[in-house]
N, CA, C and O of each residue as an XYZ file, in Angstrom:
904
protein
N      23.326     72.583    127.881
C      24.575     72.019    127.384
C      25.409     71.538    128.566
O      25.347     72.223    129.587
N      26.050     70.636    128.564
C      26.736     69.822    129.591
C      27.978     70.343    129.288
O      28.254     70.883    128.216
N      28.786     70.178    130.288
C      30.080     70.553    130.430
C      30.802     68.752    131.463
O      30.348     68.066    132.378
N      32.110     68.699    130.572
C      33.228     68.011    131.676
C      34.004     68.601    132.127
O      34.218     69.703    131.622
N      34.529     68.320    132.887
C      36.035     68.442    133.569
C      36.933     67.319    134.007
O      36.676     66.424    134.813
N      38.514     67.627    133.029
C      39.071     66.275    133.197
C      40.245     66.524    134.199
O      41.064     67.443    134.219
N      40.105     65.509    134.976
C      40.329     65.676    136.206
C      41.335     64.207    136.829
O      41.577     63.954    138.010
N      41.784     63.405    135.582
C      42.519     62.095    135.800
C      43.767     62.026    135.698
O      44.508     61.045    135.639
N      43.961     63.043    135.681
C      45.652     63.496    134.982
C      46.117     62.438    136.873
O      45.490     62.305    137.924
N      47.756     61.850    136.285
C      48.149     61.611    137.644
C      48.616     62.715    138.353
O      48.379     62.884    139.550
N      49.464     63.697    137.454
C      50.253     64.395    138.379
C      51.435     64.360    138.593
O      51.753     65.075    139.544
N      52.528     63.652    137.957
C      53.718     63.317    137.845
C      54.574     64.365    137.724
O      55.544     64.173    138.457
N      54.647     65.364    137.139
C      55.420     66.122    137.502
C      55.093     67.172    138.233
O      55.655     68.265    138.157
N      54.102     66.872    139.031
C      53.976     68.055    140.176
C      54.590     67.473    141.677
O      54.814     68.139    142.687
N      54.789     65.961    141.461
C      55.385     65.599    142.620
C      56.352     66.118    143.325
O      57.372     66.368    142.684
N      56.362     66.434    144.782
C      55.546     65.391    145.680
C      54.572     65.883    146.011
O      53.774     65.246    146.699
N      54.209     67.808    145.437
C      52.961     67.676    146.043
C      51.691     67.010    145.531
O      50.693     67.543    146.018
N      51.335     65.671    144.419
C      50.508     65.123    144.409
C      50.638     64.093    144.759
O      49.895     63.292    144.192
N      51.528     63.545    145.763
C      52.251     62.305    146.561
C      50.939     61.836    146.944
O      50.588     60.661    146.828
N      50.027     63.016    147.522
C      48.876     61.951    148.536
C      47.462     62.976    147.906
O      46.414     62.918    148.549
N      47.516     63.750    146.825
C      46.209     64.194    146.824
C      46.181     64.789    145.008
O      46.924     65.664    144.562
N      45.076     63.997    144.186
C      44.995     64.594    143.248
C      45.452     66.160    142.462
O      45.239     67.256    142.981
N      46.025     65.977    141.293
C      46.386     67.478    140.886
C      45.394     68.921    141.189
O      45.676     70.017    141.672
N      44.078     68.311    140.636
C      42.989     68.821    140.523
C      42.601     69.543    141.859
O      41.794     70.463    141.724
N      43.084     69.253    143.237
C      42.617     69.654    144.284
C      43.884     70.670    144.544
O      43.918     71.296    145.604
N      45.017     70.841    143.479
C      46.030     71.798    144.059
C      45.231     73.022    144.417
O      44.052     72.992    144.066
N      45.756     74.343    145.198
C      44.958     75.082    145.773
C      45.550     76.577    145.045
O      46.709     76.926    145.265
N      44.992     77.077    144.513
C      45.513     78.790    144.003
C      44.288     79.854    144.306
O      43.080     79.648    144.192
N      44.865     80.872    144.662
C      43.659     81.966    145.391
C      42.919     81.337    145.788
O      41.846     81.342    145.184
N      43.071     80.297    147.211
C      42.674     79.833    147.767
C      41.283     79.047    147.805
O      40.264     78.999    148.494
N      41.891     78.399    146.542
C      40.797     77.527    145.862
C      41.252     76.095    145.345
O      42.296     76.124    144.692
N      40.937     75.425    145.436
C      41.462     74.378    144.108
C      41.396     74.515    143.268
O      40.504     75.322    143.010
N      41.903     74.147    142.447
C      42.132     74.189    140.694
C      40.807     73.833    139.783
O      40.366     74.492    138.841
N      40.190     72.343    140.448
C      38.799     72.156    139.574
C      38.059     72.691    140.650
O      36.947     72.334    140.260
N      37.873     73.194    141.557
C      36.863     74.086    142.384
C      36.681     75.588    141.671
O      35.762     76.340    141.994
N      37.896     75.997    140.439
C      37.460     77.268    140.194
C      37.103     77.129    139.265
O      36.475     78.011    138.679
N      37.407     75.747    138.658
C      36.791     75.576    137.022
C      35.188     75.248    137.193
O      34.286     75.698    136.486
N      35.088     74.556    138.054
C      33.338     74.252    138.880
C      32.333     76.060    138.953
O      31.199     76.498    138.762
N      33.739     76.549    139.365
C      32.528     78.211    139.349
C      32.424     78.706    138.580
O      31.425     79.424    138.568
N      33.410     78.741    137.238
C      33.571     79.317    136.470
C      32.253     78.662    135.739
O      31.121     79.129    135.871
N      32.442     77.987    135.276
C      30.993     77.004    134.433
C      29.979     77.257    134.738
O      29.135     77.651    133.933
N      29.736     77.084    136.151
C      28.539     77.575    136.786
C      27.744     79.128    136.193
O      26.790     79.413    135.470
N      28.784     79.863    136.989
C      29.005     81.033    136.106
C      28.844     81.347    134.400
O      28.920     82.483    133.932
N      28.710     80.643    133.938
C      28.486     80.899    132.682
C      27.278     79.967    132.106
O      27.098     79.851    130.893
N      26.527     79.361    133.003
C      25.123     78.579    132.285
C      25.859     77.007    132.554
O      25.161     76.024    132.307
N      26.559     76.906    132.806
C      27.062     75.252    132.498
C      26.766     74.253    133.757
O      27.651     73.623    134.337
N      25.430     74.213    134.070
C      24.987     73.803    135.567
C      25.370     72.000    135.581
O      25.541     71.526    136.704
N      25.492     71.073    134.418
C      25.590     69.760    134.813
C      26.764     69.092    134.012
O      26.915     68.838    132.817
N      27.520     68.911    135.108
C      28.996     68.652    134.827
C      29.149     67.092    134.777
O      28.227     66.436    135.262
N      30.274     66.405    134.213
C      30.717     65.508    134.546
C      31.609     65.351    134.852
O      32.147     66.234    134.184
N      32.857     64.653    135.698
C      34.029     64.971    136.236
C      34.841     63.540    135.756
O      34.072     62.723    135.249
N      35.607     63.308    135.799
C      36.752     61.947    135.197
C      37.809     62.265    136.657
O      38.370     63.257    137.123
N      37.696     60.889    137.002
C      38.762     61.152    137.944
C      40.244     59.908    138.209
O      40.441     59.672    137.017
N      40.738     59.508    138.555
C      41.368     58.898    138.679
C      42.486     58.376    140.173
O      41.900     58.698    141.207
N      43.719     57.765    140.444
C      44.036     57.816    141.817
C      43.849     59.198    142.204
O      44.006     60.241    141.570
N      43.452     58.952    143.472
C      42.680     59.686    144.667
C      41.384     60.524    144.173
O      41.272     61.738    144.343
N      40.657     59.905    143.693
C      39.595     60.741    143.126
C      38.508     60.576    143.845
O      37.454     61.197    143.706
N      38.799     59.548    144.801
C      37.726     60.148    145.902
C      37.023     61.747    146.654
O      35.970     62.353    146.855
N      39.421     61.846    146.966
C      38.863     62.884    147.090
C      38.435     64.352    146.555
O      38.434     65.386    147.222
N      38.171     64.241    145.562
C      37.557     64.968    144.102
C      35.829     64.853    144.626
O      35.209     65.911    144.731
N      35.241     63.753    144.883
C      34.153     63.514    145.259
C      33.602     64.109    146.647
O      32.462     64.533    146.834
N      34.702     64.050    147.624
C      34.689     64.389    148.725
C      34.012     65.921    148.611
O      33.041     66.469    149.133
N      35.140     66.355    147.558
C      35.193     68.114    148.201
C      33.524     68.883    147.598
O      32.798     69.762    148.062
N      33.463     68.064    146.446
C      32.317     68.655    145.195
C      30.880     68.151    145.502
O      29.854     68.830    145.470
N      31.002     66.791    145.814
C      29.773     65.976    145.829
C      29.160     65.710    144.685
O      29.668     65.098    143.746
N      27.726     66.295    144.740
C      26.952     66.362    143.614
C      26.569     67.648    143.232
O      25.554     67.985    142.621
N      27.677     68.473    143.743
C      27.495     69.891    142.990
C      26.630     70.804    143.661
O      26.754     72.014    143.472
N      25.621     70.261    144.555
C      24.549     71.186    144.519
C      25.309     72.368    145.464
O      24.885     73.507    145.269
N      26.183     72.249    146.277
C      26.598     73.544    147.292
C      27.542     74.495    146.079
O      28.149     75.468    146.526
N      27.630     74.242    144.801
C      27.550     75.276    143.717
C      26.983     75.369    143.000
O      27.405     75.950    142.001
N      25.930     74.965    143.026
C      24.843     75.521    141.876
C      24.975     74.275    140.809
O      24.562     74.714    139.735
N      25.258     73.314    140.703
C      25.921     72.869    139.726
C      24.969     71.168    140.182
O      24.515     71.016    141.316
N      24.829     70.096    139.112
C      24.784     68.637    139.323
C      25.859     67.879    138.515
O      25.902     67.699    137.298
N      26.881     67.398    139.663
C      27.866     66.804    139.140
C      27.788     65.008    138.993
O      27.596     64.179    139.882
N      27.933     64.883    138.058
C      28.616     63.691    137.984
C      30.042     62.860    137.422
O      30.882     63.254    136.613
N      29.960     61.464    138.237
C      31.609     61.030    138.029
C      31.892     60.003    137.236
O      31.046     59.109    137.230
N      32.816     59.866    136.574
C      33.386     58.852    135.171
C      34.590     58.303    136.200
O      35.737     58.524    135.813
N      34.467     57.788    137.145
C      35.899     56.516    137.854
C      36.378     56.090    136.400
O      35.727     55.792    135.399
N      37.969     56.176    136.673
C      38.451     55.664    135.754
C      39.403     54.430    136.676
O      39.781     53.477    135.995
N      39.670     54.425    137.712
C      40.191     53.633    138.632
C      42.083     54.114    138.663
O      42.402     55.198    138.175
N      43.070     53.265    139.219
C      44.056     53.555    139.393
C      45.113     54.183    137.995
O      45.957     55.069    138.134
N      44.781     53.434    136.629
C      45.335     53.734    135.903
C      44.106     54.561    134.519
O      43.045     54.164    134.038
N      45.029     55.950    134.265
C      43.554     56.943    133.620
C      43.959     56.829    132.275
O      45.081     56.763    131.774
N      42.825     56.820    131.786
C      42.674     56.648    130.268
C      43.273     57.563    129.842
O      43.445     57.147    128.696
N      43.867     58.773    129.874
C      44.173     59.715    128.979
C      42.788     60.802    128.331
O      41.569     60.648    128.405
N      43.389     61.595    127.878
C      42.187     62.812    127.475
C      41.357     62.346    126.646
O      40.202     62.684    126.388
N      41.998     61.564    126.251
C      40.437     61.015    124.844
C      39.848     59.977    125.288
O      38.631     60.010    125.467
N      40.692     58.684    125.594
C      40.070     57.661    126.341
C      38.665     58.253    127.780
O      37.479     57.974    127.955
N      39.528     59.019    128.406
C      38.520     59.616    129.440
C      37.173     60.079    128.925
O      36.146     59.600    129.405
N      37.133     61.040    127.915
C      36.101     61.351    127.454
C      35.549     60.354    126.766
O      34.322     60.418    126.834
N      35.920     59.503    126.163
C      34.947     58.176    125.366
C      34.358     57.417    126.193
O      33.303     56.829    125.954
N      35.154     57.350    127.508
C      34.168     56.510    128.425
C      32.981     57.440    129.120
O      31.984     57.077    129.745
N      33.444     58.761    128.789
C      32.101     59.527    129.623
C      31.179     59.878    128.762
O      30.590     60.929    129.017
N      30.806     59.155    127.571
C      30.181     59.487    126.250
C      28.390     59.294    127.349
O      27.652     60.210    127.710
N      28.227     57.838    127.580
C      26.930     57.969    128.580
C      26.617     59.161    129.075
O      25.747     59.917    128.644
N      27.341     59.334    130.001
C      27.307     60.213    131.076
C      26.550     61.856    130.314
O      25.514     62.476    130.556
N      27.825     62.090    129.228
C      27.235     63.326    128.369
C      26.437     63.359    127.462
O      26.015     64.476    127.163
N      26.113     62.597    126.968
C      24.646     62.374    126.083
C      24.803     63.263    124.733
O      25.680     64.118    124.611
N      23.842     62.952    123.733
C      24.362     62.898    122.401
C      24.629     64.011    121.668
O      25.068     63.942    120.520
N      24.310     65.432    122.454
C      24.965     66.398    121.632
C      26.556     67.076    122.344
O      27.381     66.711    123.181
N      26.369     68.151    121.507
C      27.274     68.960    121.830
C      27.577     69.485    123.175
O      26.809     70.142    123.878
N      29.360     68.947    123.589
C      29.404     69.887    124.940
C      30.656     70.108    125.068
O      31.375     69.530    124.253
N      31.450     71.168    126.308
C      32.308     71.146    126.644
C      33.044     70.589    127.402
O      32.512     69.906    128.277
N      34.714     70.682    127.343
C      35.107     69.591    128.391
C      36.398     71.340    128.369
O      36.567     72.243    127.550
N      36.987     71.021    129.711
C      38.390     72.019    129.989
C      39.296     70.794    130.918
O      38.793     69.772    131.386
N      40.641     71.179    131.023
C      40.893     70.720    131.673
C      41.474     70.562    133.455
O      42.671     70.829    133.561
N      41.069     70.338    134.222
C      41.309     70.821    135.695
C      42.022     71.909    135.791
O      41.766     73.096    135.993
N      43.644     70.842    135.479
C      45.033     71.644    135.776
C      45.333     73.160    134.875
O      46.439     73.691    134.980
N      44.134     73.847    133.906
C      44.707     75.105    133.447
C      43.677     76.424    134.481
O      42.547     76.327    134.960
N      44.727     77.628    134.509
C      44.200     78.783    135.094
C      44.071     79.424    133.940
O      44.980     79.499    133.113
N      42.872     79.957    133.796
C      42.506     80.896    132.825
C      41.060     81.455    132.801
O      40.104     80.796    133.210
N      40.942     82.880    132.229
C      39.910     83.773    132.384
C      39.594     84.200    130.759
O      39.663     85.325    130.262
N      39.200     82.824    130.062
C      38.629     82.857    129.137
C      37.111     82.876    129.463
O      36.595     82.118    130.284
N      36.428     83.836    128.727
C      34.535     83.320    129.463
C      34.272     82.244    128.504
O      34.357     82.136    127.281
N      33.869     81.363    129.629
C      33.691     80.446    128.872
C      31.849     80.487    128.253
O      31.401     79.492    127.683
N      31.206     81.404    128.413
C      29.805     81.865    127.637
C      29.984     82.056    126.641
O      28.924     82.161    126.024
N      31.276     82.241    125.742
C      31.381     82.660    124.610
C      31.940     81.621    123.749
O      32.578     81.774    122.708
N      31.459     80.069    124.602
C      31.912     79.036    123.274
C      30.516     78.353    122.559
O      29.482     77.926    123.072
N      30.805     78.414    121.646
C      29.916     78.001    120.723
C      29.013     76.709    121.156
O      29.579     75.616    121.137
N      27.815     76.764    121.497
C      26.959     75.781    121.655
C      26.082     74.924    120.430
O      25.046     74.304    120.670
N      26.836     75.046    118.838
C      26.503     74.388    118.339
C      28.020     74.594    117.263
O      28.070     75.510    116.442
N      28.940     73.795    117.409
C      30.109     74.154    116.619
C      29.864     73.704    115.414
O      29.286     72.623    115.311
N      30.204     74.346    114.385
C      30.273     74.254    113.374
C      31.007     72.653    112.313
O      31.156     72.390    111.120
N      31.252     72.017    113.531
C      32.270     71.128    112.639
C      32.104     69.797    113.579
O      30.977     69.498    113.971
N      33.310     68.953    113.959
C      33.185     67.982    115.303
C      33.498     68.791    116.366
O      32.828     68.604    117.381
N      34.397     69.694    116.397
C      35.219     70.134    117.501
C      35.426     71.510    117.617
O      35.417     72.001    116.489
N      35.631     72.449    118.593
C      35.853     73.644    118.318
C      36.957     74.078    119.315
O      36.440     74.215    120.424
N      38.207     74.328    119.333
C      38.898     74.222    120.528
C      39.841     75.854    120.363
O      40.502     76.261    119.408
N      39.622     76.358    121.405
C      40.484     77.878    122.296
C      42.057     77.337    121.730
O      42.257     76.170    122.067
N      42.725     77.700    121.270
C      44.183     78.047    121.111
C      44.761     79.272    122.209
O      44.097     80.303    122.322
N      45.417     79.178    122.619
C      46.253     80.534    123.149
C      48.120     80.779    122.414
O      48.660     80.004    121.624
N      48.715     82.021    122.973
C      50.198     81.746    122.418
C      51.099     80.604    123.187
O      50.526     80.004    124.097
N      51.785     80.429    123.039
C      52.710     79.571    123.096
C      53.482     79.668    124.365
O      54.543     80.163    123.984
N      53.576     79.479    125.696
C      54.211     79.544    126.478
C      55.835     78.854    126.357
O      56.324     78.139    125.483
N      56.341     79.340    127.475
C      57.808     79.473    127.429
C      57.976     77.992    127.373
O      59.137     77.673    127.116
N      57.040     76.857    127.563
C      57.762     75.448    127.927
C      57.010     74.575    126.778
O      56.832     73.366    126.920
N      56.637     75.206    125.768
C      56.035     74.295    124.526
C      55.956     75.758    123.648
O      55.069     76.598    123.492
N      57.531     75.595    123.100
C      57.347     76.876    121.965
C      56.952     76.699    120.443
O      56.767     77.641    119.673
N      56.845     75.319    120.108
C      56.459     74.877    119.006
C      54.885     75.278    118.693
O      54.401     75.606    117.610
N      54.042     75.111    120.368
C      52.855     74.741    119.444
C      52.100     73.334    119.166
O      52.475     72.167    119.271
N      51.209     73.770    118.875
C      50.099     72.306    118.661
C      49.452     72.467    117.005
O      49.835     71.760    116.073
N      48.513     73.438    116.901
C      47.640     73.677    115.481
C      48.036     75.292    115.099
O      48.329     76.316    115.715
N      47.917     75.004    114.167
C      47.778     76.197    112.813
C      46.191     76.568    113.303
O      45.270     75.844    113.681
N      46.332     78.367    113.075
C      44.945     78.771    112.720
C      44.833     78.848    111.385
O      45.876     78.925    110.736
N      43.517     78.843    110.679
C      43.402     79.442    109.720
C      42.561     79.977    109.233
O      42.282     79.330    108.224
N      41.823     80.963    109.333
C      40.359     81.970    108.970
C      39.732     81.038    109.789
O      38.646     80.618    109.388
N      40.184     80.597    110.894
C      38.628     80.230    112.344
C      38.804     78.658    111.919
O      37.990     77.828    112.325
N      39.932     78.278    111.064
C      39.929     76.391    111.343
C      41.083     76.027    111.304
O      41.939     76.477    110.543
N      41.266     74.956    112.328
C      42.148     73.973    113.219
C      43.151     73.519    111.632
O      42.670     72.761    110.790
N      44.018     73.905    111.542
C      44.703     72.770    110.099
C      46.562     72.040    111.008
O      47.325     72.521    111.846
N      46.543     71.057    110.410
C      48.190     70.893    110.385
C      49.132     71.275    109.417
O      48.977     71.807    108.317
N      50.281     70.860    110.106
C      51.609     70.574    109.355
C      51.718     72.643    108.768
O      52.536     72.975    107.909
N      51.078     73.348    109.215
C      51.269     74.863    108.699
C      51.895     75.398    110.222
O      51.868     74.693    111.230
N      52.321     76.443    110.182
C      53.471     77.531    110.833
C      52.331     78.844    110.478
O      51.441     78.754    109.632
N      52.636     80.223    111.458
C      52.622     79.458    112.757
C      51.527     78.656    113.470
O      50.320     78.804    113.278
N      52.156     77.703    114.400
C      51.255     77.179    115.682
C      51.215     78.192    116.862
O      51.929     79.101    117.285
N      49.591     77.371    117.317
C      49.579     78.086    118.584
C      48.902     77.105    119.197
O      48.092     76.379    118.620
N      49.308     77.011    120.823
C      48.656     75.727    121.955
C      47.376     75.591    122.314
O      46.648     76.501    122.710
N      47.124     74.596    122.195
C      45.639     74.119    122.557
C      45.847     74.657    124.379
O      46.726     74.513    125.229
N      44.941     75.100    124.336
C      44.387     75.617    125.570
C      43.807     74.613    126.785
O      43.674     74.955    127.960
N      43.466     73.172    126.174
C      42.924     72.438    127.203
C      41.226     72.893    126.839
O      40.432     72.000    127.132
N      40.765     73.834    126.399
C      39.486     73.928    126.612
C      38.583     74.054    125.242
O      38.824     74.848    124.333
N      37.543     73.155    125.271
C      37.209     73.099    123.404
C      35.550     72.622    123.480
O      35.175     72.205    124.575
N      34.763     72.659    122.598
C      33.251     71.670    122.557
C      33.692     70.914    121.686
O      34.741     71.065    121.060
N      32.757     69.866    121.567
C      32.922     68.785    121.031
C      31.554     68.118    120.894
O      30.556     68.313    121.587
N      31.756     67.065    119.574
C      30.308     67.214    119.081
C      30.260     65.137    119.154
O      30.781     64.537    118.214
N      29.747     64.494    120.072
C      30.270     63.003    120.353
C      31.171     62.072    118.880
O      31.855     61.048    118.887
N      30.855     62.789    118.018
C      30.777     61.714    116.733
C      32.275     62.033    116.424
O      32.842     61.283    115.629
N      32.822     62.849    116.855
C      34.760     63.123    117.747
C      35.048     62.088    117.178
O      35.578     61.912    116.081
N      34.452     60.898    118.454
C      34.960     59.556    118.959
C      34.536     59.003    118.210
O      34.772     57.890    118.679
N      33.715     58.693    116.731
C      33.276     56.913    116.289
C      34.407     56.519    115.678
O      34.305     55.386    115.208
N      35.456     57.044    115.512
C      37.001     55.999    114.789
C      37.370     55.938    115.675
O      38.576     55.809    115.464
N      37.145     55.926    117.197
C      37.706     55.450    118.657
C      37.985     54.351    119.091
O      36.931     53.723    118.992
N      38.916     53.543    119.617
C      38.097     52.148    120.565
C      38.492     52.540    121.602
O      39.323     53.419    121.832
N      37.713     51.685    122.523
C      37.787     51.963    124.196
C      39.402     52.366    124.242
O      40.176     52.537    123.300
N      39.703     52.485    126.109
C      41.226     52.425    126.217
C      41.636     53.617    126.490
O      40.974     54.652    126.559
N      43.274     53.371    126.720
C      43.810     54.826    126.787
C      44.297     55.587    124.962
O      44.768     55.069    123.949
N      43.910     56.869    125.282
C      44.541     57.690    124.404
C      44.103     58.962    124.452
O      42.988     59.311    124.840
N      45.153     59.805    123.980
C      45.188     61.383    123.793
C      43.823     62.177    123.098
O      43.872     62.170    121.868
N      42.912     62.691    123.540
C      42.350     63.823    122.779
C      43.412     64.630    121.444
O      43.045     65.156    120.394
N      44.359     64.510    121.828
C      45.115     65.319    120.271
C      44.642     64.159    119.205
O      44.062     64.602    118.214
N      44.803     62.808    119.271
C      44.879     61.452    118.599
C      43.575     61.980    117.615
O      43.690     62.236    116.417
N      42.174     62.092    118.497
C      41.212     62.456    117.681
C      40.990     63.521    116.932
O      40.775     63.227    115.756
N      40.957     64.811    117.211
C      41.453     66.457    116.956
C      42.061     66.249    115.424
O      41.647     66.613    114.324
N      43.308     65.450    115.876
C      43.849     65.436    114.598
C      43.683     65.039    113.477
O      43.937     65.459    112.348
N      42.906     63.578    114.197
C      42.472     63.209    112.568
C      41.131     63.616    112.075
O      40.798     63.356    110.918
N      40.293     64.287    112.956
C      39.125     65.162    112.536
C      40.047     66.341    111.833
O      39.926     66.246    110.611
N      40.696     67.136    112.110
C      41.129     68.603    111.572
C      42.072     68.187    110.472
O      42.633     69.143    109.935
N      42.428     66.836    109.941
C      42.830     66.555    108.953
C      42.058     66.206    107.533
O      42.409     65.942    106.383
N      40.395     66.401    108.489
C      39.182     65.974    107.280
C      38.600     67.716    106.981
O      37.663     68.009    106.238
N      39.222     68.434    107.568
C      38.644     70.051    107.938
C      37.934     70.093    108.347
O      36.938     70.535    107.774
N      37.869     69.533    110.072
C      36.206     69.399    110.863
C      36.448     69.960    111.845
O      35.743     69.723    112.826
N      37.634     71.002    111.951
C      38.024     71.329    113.363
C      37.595     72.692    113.395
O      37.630     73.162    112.258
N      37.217     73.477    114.222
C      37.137     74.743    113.855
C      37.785     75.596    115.379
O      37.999     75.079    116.475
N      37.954     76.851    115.015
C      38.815     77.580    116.281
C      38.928     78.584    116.619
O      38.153     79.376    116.084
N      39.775     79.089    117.522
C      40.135     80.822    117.815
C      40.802     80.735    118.352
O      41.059     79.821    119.135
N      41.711     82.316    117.972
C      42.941     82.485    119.188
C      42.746     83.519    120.333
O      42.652     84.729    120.123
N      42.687     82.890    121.672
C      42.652     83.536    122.915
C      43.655     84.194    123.293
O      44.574     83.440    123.613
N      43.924     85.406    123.413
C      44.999     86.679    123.747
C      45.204     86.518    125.720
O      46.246     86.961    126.203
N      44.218     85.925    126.590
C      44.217     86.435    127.254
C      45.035     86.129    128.596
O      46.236     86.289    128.380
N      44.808     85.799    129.710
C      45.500     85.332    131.095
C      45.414     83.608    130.867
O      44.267     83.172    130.957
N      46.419     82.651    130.602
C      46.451     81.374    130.396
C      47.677     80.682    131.062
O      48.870     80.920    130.873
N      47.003     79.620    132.021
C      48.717     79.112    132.608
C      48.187     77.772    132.624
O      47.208     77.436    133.290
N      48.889     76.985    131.840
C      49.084     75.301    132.147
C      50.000     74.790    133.673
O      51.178     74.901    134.013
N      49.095     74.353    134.150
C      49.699     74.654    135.819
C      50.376     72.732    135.979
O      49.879     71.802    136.614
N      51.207     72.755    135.410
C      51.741     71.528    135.390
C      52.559     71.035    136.015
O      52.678     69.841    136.288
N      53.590     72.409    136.479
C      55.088     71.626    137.785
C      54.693     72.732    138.485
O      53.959     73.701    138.293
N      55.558     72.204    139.560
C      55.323     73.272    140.835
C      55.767     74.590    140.184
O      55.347     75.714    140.460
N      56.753     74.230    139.207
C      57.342     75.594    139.535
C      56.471     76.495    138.625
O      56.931     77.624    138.456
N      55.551     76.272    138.140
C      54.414     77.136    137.531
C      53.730     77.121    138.299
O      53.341     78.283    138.425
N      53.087     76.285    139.239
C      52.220     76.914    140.331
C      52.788     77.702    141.288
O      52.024     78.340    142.013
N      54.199     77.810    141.477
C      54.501     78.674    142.583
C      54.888     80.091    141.720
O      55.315     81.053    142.358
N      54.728     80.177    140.308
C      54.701     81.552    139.630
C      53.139     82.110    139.505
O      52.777     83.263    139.741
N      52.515     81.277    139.181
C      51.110     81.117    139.007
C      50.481     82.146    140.347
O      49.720     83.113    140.305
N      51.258     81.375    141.663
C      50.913     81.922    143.013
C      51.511     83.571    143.228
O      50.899     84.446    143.840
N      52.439     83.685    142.767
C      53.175     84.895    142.837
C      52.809     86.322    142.007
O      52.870     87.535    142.210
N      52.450     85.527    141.100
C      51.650     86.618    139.950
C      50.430     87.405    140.764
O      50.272     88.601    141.006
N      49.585     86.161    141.105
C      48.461     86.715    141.894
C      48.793     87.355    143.120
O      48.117     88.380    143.210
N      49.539     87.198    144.108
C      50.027     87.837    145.276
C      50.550     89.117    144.896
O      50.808     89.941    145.772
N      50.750     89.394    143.564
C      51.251     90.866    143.096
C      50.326     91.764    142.922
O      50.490     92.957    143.179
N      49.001     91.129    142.351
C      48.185     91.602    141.520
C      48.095     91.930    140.339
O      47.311     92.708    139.795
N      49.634     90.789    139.577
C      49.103     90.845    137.928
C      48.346     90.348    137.686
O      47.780     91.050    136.848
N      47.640     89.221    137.862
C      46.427     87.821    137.728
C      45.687     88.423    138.463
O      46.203     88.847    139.496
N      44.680     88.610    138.307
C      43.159     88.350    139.374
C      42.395     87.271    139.895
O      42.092     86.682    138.857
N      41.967     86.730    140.682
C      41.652     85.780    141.318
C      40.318     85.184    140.367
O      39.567     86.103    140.039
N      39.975     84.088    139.966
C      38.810     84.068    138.980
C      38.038     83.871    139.763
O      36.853     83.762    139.448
């Protein structure tokens, strides 16, 4: 089973520290961000990756290569200066991942979900990790409901960034930019979504000032280093 990692995000509100270097290469327990998502996968059977990158995604290429100094064969989806967005990104890496089922996470989250325990043949199009609701999106994204994705129901809980997906997601797609929620939604509006809620260590590492809590947590030893 193939795994992505999306990795095109610009980075806008982490500025300035992504002034001159992709989000994805920010550094926590002295790692980068998609360098721990690279081990983590590894770590769990997920040896051939594809990566989406966008400005400065060279150096994304630089640091990883082709994977092999982790165990891993990577490959890259250039999206060039301006990035498709989460869904667009993945529709253009449809080649790349080939016709079944796989996972995608996204760079910028820290979390110690195992990822061995996602379903390698989901039940539906999509199968995506929920967690609770952090302090800076208290609304929420999807309703659970007995293990499926529904809308417009209370309570919500946040998409996690990390889900499988089964290609046929995308055939009401066209090329271009757009959101992974765009698709999600209108699959989990046909009841094709299916899910779970993750209890565990989850940080959307989006402004500094979550990476410099992110950093602090671990320097305490509430977080463990993944």
């Amino acid at each position: 089973m193939k795994a992505m990692i999306l990795a095109a995000g610009r980075g806008e509100r982490m500025r300035p520290l992504t002034d001159y270097i992709p989000k994805a290469l920010l550094s926590v327990g002295g790692k980068s961000l998609i360098q721990h998502q690279v081990e983590r996968l590894v770590g769990a059977g997920f040896t051939e990756i594809v990566i989406n990158h966008a400005s400065f995604g060279e150096q994304i290429e630089s640091l990883l290569g082709d994977g092999k100094a982790f165990g891993a064969a990577i490959q890259y989806s250039p999206e060039g200066a301006e990035p498709l967005e989460t869904g667009g990104g993945m529709l253009r890496a449809l080649p790349l991942l080939g016709p079944a089922p796989f996972v995608a996470v996204n760079a910028d989250v820290w979390c110690d979900y195992p990822y061995s325990q996602l379903p390698r043949d989901p039940p539906a199009l999509a199968h995506l990790v929920l967690v609770d609701n952090p302090h800076h999106h208290p609304k929420g994204d999807f309703a659970l409901v007995r293990g499926w994705v529904v809308l417009n129901q209370t309570p919500r809980l946040t998409f996690s960034g990390i889900g499988v997906y089964r290609p046929a997601l995308f055939d009401e797609c066209e090329g271009g930019r757009f959101p992974l929620a765009m698709a999600i939604r209108m699959a989990a509006a046909r009841g094709l979504v299916s899910g779970e809620h993750y209890r565990g260590a989850w940080v959307d590492v989006g402004t500094p000032e979550r990476l410099a809590r992110l950093k602090a947590s671990m320097s305490k030893g509430k977080l463990k280093a993944l």
